[in-house]
Backbone atoms as SQL, in Angstrom:
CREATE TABLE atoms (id INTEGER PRIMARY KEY, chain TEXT, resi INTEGER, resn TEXT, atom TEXT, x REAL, y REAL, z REAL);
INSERT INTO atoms VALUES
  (1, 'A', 1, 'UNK', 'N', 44.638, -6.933, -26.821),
  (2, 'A', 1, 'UNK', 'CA', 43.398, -6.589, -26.159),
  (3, 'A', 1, 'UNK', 'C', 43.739, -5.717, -24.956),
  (4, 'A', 2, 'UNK', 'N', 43.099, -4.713, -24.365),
  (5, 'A', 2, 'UNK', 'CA', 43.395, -3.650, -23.607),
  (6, 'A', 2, 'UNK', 'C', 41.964, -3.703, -22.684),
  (7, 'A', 3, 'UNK', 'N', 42.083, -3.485, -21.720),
  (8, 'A', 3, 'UNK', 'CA', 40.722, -3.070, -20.534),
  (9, 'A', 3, 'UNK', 'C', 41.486, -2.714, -19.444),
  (10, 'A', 4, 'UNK', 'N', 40.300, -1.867, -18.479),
  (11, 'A', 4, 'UNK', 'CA', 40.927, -1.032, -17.766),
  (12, 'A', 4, 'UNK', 'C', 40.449, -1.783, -16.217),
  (13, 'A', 5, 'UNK', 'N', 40.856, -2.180, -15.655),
  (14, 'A', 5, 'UNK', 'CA', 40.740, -2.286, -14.167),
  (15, 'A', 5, 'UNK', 'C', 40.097, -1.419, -13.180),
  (16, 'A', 6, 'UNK', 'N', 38.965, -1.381, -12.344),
  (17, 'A', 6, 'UNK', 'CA', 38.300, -0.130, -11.876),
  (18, 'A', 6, 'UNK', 'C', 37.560, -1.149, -10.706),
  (19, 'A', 7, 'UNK', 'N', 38.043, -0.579, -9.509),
  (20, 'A', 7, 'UNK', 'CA', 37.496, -1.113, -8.035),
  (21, 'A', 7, 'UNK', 'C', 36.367, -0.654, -8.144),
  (22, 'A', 8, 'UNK', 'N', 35.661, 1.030, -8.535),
  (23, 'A', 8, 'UNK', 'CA', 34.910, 1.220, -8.709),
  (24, 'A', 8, 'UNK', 'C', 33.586, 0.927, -9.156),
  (25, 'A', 9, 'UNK', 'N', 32.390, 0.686, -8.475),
  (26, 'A', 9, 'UNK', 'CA', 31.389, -0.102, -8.902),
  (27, 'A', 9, 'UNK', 'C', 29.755, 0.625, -8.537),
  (28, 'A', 10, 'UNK', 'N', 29.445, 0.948, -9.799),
  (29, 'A', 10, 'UNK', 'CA', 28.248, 1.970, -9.954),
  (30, 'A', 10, 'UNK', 'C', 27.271, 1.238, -8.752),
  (31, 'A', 11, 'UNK', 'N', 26.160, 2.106, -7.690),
  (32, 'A', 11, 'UNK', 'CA', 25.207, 1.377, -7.586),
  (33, 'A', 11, 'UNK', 'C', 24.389, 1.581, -8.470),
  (34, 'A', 12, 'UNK', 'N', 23.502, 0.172, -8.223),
  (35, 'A', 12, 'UNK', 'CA', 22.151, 0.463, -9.264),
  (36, 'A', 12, 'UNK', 'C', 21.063, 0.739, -8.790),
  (37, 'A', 13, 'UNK', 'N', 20.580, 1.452, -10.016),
  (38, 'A', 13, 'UNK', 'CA', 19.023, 2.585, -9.620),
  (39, 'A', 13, 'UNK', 'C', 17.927, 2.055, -10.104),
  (40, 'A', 14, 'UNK', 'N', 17.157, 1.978, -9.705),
  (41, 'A', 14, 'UNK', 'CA', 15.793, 1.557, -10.315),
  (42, 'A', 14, 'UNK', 'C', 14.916, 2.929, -9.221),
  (43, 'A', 15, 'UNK', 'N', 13.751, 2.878, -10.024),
  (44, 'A', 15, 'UNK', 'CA', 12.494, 3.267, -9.034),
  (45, 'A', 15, 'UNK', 'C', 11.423, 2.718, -9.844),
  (46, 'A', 16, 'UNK', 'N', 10.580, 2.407, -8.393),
  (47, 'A', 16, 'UNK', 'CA', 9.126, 1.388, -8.224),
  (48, 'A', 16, 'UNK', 'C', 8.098, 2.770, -8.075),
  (49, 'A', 17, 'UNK', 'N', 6.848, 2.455, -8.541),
  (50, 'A', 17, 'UNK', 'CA', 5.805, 3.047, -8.186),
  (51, 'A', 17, 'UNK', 'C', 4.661, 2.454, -8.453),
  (52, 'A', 18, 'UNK', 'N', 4.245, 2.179, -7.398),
  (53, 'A', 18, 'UNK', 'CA', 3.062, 1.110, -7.503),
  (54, 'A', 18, 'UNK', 'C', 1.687, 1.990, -6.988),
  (55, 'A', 19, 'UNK', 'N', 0.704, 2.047, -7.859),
  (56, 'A', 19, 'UNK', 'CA', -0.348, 2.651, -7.231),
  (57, 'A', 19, 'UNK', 'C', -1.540, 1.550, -6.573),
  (58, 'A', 20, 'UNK', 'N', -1.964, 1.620, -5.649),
  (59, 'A', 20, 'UNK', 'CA', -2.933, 0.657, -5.618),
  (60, 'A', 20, 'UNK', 'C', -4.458, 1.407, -5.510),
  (61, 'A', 21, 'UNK', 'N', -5.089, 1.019, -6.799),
  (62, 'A', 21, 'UNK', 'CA', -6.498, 1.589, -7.249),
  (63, 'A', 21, 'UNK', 'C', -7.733, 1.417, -6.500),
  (64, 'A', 22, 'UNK', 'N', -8.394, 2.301, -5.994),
  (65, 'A', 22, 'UNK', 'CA', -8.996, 1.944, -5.556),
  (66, 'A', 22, 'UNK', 'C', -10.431, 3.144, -5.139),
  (67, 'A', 23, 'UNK', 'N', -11.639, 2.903, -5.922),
  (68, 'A', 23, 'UNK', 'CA', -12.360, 4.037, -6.234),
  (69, 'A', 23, 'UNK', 'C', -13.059, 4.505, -4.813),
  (70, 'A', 24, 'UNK', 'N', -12.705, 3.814, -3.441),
  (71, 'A', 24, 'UNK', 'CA', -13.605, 4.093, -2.079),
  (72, 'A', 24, 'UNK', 'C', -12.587, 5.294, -1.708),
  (73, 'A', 25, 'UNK', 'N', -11.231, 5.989, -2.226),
  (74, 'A', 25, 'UNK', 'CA', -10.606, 6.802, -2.111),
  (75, 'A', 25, 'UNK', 'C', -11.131, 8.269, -2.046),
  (76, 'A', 26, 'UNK', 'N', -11.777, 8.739, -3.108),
  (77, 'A', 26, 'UNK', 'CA', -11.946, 9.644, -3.518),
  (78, 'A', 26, 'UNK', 'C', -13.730, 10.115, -3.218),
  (79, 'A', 27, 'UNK', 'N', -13.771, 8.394, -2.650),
  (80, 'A', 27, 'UNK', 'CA', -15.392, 9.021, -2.663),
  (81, 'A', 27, 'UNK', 'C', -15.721, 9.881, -1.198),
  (82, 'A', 28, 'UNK', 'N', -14.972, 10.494, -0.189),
  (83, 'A', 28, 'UNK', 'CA', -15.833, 11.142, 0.792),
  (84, 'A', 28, 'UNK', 'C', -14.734, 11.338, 1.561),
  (85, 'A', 29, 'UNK', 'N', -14.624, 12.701, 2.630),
  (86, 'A', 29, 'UNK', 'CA', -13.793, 12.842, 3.139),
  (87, 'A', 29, 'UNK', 'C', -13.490, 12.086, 4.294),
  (88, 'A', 30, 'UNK', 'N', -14.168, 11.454, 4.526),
  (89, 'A', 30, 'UNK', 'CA', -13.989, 10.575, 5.759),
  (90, 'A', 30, 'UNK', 'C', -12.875, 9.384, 4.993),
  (91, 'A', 31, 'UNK', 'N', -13.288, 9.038, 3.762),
  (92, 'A', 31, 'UNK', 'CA', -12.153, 7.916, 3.239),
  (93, 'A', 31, 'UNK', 'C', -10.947, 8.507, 2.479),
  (94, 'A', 32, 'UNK', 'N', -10.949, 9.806, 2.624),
  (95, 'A', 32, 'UNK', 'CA', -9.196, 10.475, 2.422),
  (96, 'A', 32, 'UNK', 'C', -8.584, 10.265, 3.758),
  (97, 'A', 33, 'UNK', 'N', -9.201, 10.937, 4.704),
  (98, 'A', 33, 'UNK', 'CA', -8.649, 10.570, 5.742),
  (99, 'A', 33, 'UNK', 'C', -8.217, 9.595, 6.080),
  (100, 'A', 34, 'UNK', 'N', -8.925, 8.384, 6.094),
  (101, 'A', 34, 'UNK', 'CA', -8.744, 6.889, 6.642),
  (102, 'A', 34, 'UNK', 'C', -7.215, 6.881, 5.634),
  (103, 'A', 35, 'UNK', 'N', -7.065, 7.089, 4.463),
  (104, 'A', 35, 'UNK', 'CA', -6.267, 6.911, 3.793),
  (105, 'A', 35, 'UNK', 'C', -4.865, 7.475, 3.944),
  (106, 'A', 36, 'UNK', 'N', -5.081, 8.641, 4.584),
  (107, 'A', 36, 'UNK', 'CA', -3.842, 9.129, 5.006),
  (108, 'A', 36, 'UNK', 'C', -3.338, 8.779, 5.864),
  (109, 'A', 37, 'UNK', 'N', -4.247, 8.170, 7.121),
  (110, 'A', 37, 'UNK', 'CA', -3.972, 7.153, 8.263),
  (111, 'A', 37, 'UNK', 'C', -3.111, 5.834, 7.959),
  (112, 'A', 38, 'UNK', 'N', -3.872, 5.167, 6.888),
  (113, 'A', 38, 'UNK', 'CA', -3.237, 4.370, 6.386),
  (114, 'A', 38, 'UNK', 'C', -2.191, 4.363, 6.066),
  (115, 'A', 39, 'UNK', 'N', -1.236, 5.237, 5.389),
  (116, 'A', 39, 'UNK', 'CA', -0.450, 5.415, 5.119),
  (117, 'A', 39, 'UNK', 'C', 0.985, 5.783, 5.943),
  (118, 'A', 40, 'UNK', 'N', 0.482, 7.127, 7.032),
  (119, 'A', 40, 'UNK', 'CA', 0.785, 6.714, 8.125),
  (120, 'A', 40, 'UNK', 'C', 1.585, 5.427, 8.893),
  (121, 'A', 41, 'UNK', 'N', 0.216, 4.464, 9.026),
  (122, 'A', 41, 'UNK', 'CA', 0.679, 3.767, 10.001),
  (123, 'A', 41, 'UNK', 'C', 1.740, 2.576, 8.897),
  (124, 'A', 42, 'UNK', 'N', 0.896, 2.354, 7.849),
  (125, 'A', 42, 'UNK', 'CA', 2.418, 1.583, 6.785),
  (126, 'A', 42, 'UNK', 'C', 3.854, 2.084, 6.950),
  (127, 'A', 43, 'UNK', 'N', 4.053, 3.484, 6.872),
  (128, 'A', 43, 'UNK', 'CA', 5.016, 3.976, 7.082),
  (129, 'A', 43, 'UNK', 'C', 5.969, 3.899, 8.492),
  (130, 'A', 44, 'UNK', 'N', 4.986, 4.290, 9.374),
  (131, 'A', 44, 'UNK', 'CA', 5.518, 3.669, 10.473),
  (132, 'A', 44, 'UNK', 'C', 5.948, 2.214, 11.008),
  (133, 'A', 45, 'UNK', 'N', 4.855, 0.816, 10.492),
  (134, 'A', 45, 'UNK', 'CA', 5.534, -0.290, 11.018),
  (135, 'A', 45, 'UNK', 'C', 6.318, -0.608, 9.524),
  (136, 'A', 46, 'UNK', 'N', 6.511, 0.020, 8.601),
  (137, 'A', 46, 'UNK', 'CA', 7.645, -0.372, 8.069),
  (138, 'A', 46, 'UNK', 'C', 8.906, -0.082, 7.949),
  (139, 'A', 47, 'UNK', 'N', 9.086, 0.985, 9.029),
  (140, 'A', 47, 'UNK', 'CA', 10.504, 1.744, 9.417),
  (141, 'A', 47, 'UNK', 'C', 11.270, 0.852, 9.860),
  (142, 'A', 48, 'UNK', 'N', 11.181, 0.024, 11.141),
  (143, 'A', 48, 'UNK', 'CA', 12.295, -0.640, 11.487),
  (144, 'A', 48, 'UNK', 'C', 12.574, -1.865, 10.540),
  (145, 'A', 49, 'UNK', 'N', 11.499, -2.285, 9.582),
  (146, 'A', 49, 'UNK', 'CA', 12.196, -3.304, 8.594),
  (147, 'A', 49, 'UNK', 'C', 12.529, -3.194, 7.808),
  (148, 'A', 50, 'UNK', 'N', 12.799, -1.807, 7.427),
  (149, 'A', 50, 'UNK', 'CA', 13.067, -1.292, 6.023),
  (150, 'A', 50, 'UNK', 'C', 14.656, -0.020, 6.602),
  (151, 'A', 51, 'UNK', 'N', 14.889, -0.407, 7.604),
  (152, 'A', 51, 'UNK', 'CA', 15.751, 0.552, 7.779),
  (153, 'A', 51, 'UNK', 'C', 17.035, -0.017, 7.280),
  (154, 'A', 52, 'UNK', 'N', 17.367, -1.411, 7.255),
  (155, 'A', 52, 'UNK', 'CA', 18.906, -1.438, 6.895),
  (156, 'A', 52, 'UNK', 'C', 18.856, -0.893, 5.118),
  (157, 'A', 53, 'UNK', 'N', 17.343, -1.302, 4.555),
  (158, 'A', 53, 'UNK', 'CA', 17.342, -0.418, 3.104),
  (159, 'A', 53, 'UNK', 'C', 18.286, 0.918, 2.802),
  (160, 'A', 54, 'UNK', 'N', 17.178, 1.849, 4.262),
  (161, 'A', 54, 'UNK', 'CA', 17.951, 3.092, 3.933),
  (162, 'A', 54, 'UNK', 'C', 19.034, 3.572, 3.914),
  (163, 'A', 55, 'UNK', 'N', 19.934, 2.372, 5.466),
  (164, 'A', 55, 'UNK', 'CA', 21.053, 2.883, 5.073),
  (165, 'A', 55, 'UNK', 'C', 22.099, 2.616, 4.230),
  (166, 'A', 56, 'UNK', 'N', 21.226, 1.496, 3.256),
  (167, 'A', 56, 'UNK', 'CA', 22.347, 1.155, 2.064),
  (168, 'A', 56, 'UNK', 'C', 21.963, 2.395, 1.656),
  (169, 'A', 57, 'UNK', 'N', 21.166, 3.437, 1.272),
  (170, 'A', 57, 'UNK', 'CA', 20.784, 4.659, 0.042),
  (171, 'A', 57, 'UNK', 'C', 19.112, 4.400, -0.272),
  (172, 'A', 58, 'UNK', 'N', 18.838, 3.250, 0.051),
  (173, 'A', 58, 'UNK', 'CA', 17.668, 2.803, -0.601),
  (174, 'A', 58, 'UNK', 'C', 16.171, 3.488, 0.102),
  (175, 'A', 59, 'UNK', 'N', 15.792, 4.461, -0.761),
  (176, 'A', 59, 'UNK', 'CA', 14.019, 5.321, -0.296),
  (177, 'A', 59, 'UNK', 'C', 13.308, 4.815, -0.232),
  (178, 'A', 60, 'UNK', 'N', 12.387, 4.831, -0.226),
  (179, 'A', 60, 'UNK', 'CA', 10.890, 4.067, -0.076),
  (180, 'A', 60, 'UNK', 'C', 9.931, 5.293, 0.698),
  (181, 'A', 61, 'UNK', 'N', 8.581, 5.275, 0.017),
  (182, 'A', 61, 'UNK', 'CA', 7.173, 6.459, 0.886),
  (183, 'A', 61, 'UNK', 'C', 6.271, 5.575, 0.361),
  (184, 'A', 62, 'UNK', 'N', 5.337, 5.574, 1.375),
  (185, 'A', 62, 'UNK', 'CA', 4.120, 5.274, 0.988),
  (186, 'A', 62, 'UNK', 'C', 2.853, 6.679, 1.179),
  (187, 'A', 63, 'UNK', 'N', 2.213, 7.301, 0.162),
  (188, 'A', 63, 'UNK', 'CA', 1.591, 8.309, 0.472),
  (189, 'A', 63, 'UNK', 'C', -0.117, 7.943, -0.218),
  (190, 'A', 64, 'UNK', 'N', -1.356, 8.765, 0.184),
  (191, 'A', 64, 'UNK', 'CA', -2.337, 8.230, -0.198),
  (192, 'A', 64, 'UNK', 'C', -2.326, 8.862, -1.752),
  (193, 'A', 65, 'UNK', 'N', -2.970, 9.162, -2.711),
  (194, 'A', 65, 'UNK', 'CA', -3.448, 9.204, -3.789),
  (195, 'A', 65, 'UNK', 'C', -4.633, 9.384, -3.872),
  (196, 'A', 66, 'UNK', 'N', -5.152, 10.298, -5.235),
  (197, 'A', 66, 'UNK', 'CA', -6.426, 10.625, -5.322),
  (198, 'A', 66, 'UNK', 'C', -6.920, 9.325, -5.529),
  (199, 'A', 67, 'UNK', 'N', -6.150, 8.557, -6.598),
  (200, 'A', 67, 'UNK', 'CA', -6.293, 6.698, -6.825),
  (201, 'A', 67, 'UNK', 'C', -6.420, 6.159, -6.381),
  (202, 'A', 68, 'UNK', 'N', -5.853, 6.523, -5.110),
  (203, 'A', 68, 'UNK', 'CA', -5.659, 5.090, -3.893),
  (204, 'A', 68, 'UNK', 'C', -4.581, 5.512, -3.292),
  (205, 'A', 69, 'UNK', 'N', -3.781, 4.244, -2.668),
  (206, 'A', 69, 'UNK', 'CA', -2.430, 4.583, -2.338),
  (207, 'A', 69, 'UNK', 'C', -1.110, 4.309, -2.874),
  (208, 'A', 70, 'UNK', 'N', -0.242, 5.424, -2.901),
  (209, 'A', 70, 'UNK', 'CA', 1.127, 5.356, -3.637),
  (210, 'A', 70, 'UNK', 'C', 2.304, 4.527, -3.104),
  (211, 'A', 71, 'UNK', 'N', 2.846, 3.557, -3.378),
  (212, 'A', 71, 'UNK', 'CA', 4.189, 2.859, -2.568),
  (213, 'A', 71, 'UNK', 'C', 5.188, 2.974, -3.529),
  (214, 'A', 72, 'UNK', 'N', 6.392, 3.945, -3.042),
  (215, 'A', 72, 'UNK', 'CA', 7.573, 4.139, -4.250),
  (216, 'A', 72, 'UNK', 'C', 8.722, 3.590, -3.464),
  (217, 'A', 73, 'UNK', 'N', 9.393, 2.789, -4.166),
  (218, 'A', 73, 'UNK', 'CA', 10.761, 2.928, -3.789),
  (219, 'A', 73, 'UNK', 'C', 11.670, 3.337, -5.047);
C-alpha cells in the first residue's frame, strides 16, 4: 500500500446566498432607500464581529435587492 504524506491542507469553500423576500422592497422609492440604509447599517455593526472571519479569507456583503435583501458569504 503506498500514500503520500502532504502538510498541505486545502481550505474549504462554500458560498451562502440568502435572499430575504420581501415585496415592501420594490414597492416605492422611499422603501429602496430604507433598504439600502439597511444594509448599510448591517454591514456596519457587523464589521467588528465578523472581522476575525475576514481575516481567516472569509467574505461576507449584505446588499439590498430588487427582492429584498441579499446576505452572501
Amino acid at each position: 500500500m503506498w500514500h503520500l504524506d502532504s502538510a498541505d491542507f486545502a481550505r474549504p469553500r462554500a458560498t451562502v446566498l440568502l435572499l430575504l423576500r420581501t415585496p415592501e422592497v420594490a414597492g416605492s422609492a422611499r422603501a429602496a432607500v430604507l433598504t439600502t440604509l439597511l444594509a448599510e447599517l448591517l454591514e456596519d455593526a457587523l464589521a467588528a464581529p465578523l472581522a476575525p472571519a475576514a481575516d481567516a479569507g472569509v467574505g461576507w456583503a449584505v446588499a439590498p435587492h430588487p427582492g429584498g435583501l441579499l446576505v452572501q458569504a
